[in-house]
Every structure is written in structure tokens, then in C-alpha cells.
Rosetta silent file (secondary structure, phi, psi, omega in degrees, C-alpha in Angstrom):
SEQUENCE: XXXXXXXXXXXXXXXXXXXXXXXXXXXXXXXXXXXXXXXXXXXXXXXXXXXXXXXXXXXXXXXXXXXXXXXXXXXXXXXXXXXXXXXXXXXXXXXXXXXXXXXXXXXXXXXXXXXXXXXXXXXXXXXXXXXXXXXXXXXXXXXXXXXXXXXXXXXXXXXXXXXXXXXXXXXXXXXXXXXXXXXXXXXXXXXXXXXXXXXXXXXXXXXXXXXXXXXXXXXXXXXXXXXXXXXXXXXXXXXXXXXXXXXXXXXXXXXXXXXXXXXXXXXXXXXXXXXXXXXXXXXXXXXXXXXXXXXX
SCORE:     score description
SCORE:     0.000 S_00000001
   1 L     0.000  -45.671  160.320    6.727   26.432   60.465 S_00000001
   2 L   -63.758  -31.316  -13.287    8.602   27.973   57.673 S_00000001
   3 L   134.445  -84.703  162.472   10.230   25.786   56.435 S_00000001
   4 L   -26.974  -43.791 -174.970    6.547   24.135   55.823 S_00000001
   5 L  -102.094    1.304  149.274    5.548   26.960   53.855 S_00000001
   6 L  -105.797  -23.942  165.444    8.477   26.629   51.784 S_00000001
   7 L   -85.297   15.469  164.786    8.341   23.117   50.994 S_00000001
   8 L   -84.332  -42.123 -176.683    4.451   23.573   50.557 S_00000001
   9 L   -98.731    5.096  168.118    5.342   26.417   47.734 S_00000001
  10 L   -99.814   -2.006  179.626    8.114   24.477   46.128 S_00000001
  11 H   -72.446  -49.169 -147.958    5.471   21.611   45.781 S_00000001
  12 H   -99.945    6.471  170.419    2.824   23.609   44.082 S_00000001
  13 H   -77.254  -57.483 -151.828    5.675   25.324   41.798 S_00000001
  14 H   -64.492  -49.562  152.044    6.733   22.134   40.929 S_00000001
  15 H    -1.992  -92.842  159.007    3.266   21.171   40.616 S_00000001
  16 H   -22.748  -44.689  173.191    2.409   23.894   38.494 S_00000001
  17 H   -45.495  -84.197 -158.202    5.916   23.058   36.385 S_00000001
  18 H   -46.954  -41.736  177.184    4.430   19.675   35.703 S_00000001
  19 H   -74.292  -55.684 -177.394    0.960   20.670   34.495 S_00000001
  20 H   -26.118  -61.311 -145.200    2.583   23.474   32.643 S_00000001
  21 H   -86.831  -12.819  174.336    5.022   21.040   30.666 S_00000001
  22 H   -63.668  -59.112  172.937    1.810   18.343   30.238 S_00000001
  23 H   -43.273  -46.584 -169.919   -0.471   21.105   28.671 S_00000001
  24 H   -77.729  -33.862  165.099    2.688   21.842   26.045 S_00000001
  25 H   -27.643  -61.522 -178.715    2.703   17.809   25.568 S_00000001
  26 H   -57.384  -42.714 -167.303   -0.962   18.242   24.503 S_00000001
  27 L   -63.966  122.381 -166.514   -0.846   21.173   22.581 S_00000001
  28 L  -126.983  119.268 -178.267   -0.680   20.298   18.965 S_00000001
  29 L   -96.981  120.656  154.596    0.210   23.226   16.450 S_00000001
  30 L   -97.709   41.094  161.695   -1.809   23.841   13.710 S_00000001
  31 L   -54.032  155.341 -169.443   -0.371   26.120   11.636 S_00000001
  32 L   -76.996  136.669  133.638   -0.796   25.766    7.679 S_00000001
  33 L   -61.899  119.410  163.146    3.064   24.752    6.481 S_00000001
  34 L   -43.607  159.092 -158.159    4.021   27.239    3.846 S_00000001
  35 L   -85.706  -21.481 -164.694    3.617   26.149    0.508 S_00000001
  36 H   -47.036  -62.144 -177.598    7.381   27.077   -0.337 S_00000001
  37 H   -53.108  -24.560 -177.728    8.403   24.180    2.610 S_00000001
  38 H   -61.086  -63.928  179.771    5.881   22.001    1.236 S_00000001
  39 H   -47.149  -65.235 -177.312    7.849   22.214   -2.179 S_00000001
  40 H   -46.661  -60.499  173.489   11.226   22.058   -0.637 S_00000001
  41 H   -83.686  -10.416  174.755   10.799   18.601    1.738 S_00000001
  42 H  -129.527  -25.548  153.298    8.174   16.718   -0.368 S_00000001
  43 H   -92.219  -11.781 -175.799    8.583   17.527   -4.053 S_00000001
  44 H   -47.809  -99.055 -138.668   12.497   18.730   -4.098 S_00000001
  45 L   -51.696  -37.744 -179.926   13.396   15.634   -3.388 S_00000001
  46 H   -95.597    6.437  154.363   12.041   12.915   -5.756 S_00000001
  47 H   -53.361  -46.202  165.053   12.235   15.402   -8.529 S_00000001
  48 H  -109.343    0.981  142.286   15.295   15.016   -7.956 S_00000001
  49 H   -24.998  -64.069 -178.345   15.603   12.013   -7.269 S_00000001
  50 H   -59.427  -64.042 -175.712   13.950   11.267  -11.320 S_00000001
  51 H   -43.962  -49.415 -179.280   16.506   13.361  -12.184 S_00000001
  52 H   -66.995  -48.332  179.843   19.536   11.996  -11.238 S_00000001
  53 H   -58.365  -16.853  151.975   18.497    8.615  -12.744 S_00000001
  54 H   -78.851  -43.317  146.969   18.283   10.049  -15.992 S_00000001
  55 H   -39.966  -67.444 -165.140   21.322   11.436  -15.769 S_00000001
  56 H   -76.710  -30.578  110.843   22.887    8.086  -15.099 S_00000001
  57 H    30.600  -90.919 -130.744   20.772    6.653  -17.460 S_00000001
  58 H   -99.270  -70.389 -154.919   21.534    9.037  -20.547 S_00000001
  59 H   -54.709  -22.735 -170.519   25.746    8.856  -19.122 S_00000001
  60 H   -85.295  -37.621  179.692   25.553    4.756  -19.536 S_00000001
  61 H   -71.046  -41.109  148.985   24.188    5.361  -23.068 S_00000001
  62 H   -12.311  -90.866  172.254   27.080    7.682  -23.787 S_00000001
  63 H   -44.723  -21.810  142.005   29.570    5.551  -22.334 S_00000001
  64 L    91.491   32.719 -172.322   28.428    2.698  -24.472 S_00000001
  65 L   -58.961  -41.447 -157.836   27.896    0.256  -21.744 S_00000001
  66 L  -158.041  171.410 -177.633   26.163   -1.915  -23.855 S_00000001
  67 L   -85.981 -179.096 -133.545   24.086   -2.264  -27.433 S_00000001
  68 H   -96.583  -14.402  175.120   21.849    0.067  -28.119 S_00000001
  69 H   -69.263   -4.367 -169.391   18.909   -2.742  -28.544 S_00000001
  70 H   -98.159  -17.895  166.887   19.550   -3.445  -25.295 S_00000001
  71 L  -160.589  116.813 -176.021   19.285   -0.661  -23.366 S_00000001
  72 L   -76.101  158.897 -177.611   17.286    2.346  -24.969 S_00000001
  73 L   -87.998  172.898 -178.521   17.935    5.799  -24.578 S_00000001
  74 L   -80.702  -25.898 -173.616   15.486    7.727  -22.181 S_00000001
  75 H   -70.760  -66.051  149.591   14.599    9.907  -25.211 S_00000001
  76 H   -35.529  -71.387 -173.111   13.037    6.443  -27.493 S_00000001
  77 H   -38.151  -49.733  173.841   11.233    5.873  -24.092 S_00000001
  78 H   -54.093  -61.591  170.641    9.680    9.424  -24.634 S_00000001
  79 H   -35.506  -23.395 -171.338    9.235    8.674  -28.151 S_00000001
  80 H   -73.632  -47.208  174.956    7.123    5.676  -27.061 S_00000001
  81 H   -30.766  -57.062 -132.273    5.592    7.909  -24.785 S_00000001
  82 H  -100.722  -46.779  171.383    4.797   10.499  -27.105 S_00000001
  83 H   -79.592   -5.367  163.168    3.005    7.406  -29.833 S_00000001
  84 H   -81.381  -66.319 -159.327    0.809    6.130  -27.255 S_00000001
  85 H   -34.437  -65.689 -177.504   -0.207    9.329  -26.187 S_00000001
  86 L   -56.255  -18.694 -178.121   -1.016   10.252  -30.512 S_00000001
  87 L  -103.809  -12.548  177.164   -2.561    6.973  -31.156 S_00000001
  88 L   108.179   -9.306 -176.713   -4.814    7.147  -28.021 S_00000001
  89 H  -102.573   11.135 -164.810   -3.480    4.168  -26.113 S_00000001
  90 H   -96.312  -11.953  172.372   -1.430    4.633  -23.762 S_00000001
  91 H   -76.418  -17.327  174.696   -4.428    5.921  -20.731 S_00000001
  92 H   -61.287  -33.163 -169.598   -6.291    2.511  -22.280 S_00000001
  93 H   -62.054  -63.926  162.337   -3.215    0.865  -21.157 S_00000001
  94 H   -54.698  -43.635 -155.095   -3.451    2.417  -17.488 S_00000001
  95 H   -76.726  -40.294 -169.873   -7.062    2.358  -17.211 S_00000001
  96 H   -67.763  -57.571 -143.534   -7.300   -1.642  -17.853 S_00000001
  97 H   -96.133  -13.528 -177.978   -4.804   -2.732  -15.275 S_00000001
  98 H   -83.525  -46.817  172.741   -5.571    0.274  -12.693 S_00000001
  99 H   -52.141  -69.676  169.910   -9.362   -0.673  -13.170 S_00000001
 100 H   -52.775  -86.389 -167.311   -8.920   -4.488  -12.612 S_00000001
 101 H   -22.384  -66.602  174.554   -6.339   -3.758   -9.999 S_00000001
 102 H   -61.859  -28.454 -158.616   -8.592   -1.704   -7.880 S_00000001
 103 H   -96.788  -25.804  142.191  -11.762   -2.975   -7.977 S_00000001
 104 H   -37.265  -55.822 -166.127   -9.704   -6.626   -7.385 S_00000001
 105 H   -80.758  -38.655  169.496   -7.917   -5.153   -4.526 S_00000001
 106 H   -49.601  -53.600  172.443  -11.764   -4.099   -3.259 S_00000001
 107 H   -69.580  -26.207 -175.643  -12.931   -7.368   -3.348 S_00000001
 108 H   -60.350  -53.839  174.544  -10.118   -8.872   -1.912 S_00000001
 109 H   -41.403  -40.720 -160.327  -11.086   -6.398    1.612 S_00000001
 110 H   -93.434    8.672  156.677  -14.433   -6.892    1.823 S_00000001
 111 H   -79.613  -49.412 -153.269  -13.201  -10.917    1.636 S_00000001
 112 H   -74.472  -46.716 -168.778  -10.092  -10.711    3.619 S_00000001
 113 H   -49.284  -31.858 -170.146  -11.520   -8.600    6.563 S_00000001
 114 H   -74.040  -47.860 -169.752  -14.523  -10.861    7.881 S_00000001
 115 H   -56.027  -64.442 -155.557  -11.875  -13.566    7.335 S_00000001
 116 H   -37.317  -61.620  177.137   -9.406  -11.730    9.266 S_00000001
 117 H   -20.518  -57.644  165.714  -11.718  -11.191   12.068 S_00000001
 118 H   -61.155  -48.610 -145.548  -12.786  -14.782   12.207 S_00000001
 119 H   -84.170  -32.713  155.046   -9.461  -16.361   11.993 S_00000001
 120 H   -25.997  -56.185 -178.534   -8.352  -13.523   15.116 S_00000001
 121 H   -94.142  -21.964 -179.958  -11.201  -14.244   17.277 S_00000001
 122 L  -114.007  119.401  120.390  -12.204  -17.880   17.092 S_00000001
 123 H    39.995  -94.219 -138.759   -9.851  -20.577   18.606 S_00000001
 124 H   -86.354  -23.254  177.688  -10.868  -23.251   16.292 S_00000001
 125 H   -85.492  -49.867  173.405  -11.028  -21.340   13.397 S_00000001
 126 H   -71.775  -42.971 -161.786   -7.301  -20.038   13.544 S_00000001
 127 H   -78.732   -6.369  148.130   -5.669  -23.179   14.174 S_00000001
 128 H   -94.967   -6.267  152.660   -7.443  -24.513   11.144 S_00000001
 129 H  -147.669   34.752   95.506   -6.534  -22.098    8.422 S_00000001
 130 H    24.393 -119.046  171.699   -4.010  -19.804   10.604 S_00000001
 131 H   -15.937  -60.199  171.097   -1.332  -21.813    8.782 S_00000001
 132 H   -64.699  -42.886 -175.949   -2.849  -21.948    5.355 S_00000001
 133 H   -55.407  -37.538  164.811   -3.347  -18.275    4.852 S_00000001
 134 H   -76.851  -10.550  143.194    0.284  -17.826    5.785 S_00000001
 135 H   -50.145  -87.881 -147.050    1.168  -20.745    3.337 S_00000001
 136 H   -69.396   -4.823  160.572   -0.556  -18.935    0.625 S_00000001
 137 L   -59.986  -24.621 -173.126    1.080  -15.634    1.441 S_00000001
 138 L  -101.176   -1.365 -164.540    4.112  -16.839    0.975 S_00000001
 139 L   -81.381  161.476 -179.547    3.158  -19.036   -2.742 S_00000001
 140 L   -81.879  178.654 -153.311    4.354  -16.595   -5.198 S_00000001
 141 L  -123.845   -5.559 -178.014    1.143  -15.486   -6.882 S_00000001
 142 L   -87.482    3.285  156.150    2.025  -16.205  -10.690 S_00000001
 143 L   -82.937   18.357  167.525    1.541  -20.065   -9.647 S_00000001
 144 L  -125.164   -3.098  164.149   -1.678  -19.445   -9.834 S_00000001
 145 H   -40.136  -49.556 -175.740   -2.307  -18.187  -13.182 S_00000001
 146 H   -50.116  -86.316 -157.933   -2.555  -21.428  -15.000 S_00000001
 147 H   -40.220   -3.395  175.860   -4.854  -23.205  -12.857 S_00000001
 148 H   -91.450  -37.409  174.762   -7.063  -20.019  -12.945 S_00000001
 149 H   -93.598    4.307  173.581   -7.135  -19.626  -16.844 S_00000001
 150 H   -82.070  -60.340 -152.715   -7.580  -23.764  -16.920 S_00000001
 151 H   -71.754  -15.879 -172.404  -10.687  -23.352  -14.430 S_00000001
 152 L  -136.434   -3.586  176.824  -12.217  -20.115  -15.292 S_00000001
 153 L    90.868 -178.206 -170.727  -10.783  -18.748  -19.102 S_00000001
 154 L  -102.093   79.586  169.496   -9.243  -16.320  -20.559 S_00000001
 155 L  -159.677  178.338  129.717  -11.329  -13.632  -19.221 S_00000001
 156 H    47.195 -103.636  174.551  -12.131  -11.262  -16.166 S_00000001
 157 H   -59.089   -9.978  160.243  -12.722  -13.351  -13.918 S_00000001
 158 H   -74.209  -53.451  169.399   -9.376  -15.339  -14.074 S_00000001
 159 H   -34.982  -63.603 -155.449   -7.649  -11.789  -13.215 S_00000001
 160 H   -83.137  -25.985  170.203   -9.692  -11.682   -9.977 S_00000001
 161 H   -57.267  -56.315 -148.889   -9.670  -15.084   -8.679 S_00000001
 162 H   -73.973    1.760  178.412   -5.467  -14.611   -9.184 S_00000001
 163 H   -65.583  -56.195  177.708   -5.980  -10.837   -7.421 S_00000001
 164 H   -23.386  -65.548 -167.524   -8.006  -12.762   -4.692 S_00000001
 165 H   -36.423  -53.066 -160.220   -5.554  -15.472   -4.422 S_00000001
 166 H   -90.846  -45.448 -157.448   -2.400  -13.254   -4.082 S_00000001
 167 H  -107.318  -12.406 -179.406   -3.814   -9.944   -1.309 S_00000001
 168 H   -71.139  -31.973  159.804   -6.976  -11.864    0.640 S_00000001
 169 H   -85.497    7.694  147.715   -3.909  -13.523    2.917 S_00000001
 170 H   -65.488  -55.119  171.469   -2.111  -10.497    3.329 S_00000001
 171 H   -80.960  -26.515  140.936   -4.801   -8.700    4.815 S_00000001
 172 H   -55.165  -44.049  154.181   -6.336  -11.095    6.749 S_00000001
 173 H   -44.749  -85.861 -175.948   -2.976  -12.001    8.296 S_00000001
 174 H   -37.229  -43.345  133.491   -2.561   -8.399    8.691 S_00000001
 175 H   -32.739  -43.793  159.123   -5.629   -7.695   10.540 S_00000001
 176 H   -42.907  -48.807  177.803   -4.635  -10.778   12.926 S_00000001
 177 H   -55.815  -72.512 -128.800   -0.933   -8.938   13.677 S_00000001
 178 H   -79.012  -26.433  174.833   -2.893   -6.025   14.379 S_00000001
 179 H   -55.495  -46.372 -176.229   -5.802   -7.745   16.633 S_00000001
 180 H   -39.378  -41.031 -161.278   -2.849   -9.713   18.550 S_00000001
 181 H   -83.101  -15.765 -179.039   -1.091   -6.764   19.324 S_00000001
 182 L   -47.669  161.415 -169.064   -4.438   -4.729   21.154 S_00000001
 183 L   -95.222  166.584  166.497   -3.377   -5.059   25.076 S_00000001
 184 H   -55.249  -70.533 -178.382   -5.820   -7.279   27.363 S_00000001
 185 H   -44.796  -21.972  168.641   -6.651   -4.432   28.966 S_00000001
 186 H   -81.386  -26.943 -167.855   -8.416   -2.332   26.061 S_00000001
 187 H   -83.177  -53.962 -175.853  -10.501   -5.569   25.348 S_00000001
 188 H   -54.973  -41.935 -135.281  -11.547   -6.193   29.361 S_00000001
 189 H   -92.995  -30.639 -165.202  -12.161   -2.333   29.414 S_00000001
 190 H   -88.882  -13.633  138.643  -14.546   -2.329   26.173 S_00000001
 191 H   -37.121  -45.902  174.588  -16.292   -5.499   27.664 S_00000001
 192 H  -111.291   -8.636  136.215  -17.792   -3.606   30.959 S_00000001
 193 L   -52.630   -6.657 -170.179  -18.725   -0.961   28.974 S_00000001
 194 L   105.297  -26.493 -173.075  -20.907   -2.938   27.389 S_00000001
 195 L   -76.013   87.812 -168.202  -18.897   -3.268   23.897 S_00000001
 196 L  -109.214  156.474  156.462  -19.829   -7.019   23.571 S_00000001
 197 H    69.871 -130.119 -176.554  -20.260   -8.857   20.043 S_00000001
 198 H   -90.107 -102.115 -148.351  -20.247   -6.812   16.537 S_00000001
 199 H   -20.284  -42.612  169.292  -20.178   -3.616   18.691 S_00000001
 200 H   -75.377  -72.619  164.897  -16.733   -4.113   20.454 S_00000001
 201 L    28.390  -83.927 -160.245  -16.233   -5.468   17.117 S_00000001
 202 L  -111.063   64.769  128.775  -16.110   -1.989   15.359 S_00000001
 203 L  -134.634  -39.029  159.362  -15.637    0.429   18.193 S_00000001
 204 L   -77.959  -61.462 -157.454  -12.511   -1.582   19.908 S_00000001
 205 H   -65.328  -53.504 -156.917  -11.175   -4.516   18.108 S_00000001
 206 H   -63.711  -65.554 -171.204  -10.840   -2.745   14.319 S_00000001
 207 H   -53.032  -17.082 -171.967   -9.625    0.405   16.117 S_00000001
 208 H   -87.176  -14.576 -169.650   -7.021   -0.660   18.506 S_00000001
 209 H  -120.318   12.422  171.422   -6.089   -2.843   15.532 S_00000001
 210 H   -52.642  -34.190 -167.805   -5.563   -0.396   12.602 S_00000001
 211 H   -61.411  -52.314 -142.279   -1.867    0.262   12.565 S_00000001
 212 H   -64.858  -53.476 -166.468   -1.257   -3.743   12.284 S_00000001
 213 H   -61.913  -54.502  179.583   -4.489   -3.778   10.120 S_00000001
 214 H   -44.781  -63.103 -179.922   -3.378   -0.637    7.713 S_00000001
 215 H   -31.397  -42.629  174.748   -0.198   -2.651    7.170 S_00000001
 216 L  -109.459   20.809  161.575   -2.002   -5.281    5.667 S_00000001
 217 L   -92.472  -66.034 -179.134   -3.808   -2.927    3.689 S_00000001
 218 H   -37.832  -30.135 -165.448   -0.430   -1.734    2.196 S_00000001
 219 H  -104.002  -29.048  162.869    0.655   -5.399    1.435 S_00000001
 220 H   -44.722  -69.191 -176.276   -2.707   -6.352    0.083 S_00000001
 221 H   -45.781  -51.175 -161.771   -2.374   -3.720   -2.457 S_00000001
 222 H   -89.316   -3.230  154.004    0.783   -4.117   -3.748 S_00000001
 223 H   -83.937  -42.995  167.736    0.194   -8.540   -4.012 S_00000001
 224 H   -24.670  -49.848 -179.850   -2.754   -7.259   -5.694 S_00000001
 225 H   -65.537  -62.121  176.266   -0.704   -5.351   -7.940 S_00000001
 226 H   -94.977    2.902  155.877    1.696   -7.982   -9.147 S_00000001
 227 H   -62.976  -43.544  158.434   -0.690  -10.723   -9.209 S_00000001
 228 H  -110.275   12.196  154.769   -1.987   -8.979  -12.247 S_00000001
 229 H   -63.863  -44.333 -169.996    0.761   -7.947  -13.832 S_00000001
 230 H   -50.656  -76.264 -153.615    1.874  -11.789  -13.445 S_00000001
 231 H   -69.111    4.194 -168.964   -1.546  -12.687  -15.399 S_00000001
 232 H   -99.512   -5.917  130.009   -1.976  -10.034  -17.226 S_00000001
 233 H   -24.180  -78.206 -179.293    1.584  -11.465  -18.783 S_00000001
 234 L   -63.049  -38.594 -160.433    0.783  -14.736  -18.986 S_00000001
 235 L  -108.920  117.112  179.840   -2.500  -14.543  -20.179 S_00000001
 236 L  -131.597  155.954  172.865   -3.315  -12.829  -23.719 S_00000001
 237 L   174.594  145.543 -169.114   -6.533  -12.734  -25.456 S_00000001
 238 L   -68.648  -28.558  178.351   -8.318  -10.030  -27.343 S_00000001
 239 L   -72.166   -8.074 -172.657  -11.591  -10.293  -24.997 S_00000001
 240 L  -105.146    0.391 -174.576   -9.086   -8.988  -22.000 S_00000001
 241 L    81.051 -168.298 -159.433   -7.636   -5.647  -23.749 S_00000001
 242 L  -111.802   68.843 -176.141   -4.166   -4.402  -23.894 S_00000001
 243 L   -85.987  179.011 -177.708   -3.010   -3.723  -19.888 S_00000001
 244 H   -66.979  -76.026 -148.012    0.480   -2.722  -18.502 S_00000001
 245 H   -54.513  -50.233  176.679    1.899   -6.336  -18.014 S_00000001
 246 H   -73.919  -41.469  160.753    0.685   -7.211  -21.520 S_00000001
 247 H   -39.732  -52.549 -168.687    2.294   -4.119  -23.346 S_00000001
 248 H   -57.879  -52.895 -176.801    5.495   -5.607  -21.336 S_00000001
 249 H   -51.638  -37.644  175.725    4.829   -8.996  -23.153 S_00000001
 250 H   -50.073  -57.150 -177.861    4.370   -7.287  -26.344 S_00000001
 251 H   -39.061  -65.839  150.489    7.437   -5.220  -25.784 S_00000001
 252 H   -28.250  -36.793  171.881    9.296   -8.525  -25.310 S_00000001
 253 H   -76.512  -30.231 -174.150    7.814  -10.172  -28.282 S_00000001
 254 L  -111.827   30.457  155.598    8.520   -7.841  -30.732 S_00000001
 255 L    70.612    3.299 -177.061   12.187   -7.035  -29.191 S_00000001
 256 L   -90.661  125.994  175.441   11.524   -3.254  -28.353 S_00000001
 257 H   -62.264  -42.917 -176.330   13.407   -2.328  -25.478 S_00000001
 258 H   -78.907  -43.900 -178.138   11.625    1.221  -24.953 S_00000001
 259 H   -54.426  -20.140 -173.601    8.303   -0.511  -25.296 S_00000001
 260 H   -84.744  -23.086 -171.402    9.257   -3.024  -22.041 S_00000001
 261 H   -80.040   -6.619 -178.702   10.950    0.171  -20.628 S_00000001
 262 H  -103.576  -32.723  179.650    7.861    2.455  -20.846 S_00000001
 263 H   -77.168  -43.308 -162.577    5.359   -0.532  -19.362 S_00000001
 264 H   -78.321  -18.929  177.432    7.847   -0.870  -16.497 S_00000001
 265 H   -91.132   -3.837  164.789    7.980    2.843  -15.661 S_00000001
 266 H   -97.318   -5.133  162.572    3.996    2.893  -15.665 S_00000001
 267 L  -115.141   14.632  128.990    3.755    0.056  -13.577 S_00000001
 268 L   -91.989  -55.154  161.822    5.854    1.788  -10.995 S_00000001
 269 H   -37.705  -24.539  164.569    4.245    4.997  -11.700 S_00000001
 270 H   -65.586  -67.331  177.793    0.855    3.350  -10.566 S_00000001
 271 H   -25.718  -60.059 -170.168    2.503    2.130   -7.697 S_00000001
 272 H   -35.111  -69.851  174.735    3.930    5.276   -6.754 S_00000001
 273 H   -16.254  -56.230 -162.184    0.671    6.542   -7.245 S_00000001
 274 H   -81.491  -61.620  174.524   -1.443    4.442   -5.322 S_00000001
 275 H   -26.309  -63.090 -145.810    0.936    5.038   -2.215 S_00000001
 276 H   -93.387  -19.040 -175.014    1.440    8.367   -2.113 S_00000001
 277 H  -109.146  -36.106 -174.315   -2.757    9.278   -2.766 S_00000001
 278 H  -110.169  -52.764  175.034   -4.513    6.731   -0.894 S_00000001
 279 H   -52.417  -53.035 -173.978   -1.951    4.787    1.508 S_00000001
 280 H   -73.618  -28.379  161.378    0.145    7.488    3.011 S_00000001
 281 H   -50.710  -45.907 -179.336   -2.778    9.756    3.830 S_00000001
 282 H   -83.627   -1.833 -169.612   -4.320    7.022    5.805 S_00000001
 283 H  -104.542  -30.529  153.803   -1.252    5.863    7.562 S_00000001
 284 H   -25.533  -86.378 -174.906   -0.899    9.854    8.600 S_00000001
 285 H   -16.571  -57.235 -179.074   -4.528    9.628    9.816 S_00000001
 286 H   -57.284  -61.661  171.297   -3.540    6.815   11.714 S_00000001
 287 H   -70.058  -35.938  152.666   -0.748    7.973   13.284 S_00000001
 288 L   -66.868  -19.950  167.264   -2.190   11.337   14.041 S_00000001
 289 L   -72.287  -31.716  175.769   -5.230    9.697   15.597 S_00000001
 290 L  -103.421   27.966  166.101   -2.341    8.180   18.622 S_00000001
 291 L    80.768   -5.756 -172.528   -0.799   11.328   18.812 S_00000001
 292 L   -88.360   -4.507 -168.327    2.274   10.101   16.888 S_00000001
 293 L  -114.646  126.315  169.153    2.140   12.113   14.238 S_00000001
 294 L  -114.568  167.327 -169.628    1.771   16.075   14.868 S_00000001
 295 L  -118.465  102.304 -175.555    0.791   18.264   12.320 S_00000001
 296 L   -78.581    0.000    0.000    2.280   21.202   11.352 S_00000001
């Protein structure tokens, strides 16, 4: 009889253990992170990061690696810097290719997604352009500039058919990866609830299929990106304005090294940009929404 009532109370200890360490599982702390820690793990580093490459930068110009037309000092890049700023042109420069870029990058979602959806859910539908979307994912996206300024001009609308071209099969593929990967079992489950049609639609399929889906947000953007830098290269004409790719062409035409070297650090500064304010917030979101991310 004792004996009972000690393995009865080491049950409901352990018991008790078990809920105990589940409840700490759950618990998610949400203290503010000081700002000091903020500073230290997310701006320290690519501060200094920037740094060091200007050091080695400015030590290769020393050292005399090479002529001087050939590789500018970071100091002419500032100058360049410093005459766009005084003549007024260099946010015209950002706004045209950030402007096109985005509003490109829009249309390509509210194209790619329906597709995605389709070529994910219907049979007959993937196995007929399945295969092409992942063909044209893979064409590089500056093969399509000609045939875009032969069929449509040197305007606008040539940009966004090649934006189109290059991120609507990134994100529809990417929304397929992420639909593939939902389990059987979330789909059967959201079925006898009742989540039939456009309603499982958007309360199961998109959510269970966001990481996959995100992913191909992320990849969208950045074909998106260098689709118009390719045409915005290729393609000059006074009706399209002065963008980042075309300052690089300029730079090139007229031999200035710090003009190609100031469009290439502003068309990685956009990047950056674009990442760090709209992607990585949502891929947090995402990941904090399964519990993977906690937030401190």
C-alpha cells in the first residue's frame, strides 16, 4: 500500500515537472531589448563592416594596385556624391529606378500569386506551364530587353513587361514550393471544417504556405531589381529619365570610374534597403507567427 502512494506521488511530481517545463516552452518574453544591445548586435556590425572596406579600398589606392582611372579613390566617389546631391540629381536618380522597381515588383504579385495558386492546385494546369515558369526563371532576364523595346518602345511600359518577365516566375514557383510543402493533414483538417474553395484558399493554403511563399517574395524582388537595371542599361531615351543602371551606362560612356562606382553603390544601397525595411520584418513575422522566432 505504500509503496502505491509513493509511486502515485512520484507520478504527479513528475507530472507536475512536465507541465511545469511545457508552460516555460510557451512562455515567450517580452521584454523591450535595450537600445544600447540594439546598437551593439545590429548596427555595430555593418558599420563596421562599411568600414573596413574602405579601409581596404583607400590601402589599394595607396599601394598603387592599379591606374588611378581605373579604380577611383573613395573620396572622388564622395565628390560625385557631393555633385549630385548640389545639382539636384542624384534622389531623381533613386526615385526613377526605386519607383519603376516597386510598383513593377507590385504588379508582378498581384500576377504571379493567382498564377501561383492555379499552377499549385490544378493538375492540368501545372503540368502545362509547371515547366515553363521554371524555364523562364532560369532565362537570364536581360534577354528580354530587346524583344520588349522592339514590341512595346522605348518607354514605361518596356521596363514592366521586362520586370514582369524576370519576378512573375519566381513567385509563382515560390508559392508552389510553399503550397507543396503544407502536410496532407492541415488540408484534410481545413476541409471538415468547412474551409472548402476561396475560403481554405486564404485561411489554410496561403497560410500554411507563407514561409515557401515569402521566399518567393524575396526572389521576386530582387529579379525585379536586376531586370531593370538590365533595361534600364540597355535602353536610353530622354522620355525614360536618368535611373541607376543608366547613370552606370553614362559612367561607362564617358570613362568616369567614380560615376560607375557611385551607381553601383546605390544600386546595392536600394537593395540593402529594400531587405532590411520590408523583407526582414516580414520574414520575422513569419517566423514568430510558428513560434520560431522569440522575441526579446
Amino acid at each position: 500500500m505504500a509503496s502505491t502512494e509513493t509511486a502515485a506521488k512520484d507520478t504527479a511530481q513528475d507530472l507536475a515537472g512536465l507541465e511545469a517545463g511545457l508552460d516555460a516552452l510557451d512562455a515567450v518574453r517580452v521584454s523591450r531589448t535595450p537600445v544600447r544591445e540594439v546598437l551593439v548586435r545590429k548596427v555595430l556590425p555593418p558599420v563596421m563592416a562599411v568600414v573596413l572596406v574602405l579601409v581596404v579600398w583607400q590601402i589599394l589606392i595607396w599601394a598603387q594596385v592599379t591606374d588611378d582611372y581605373k579604380l577611383p579613390s573613395p573620396s572622388q566617389v564622395w565628390d560625385e556624391v557631393t555633385d549630385a546631391w548640389a545639382q539636384g540629381t542624384l534622389l531623381g536618380y533613386i526615385w526613377t529606378s526605386v519607383s519603376r522597381g516597386l510598383l513593377g515588383f507590385l504588379l508582378a504579385l498581384a500576377i504571379g500569386t493567382p498564377l501561383g495558386l492555379l499552377v499549385s492546385r490544378v493538375k492540368l494546369i501545372r503540368a502545362a506551364i509547371g515547366p515553363v515558369l521554371s524555364g523562364l526563371q532560369s532565362l537570364p532576364s536581360v534577354a528580354w530587353v530587346p524583344p520588349a523595346v522592339i514590341w512595346l518602345g522605348l518607354d514605361d511600359r518596356m521596363m514592366y513587361a521586362v520586370i514582369l518577365l524576370g519576378a512573375v516566375p519566381s513567385i509563382a514557383n515560390g508559392l508552389v514550393a510553399g503550397v507543396d510543402q503544407i502536410p496532407p493533414l492541415h488540408l484534410r483538417a481545413g476541409k471538415t471544417l468547412g474551409a472548402t474553395g476561396l475560403r481554405g484558399t486564404w485561411h489554410i493554403v496561403l497560410p500554411a504556405a507563407l514561409p515557401g511563399y515569402l521566399a518567393g517574395l524575396k526572389q521576386g524582388w530582387a529579379f525585379s531589381w536586376r531586370s531593370l537595371m538590365a533595361a534600364e542599361i540597355i535602353a536610353s531615351s530622354p522620355d525614360l529619365g536618368v535611373g541607376l543602371g543608366q547613370l552606370l551606362e553614362q559612367g561607362r560612356e564617358t570613362s568616369s570610374m567614380s560615376m560607375v562606382f557611385l551607381a553601383i553603390i546605390l544600386i546595392l544601397t536600394v537593395g540593402i534597403a529594400i531587405d532590411l525595411l520590408i523583407f526582414s520584418p516580414l520574414e520575422r513575422w513569419v517566423l514568430r507567427g510558428r513560434g520560431l522566432l522569440v522575441k526579446n
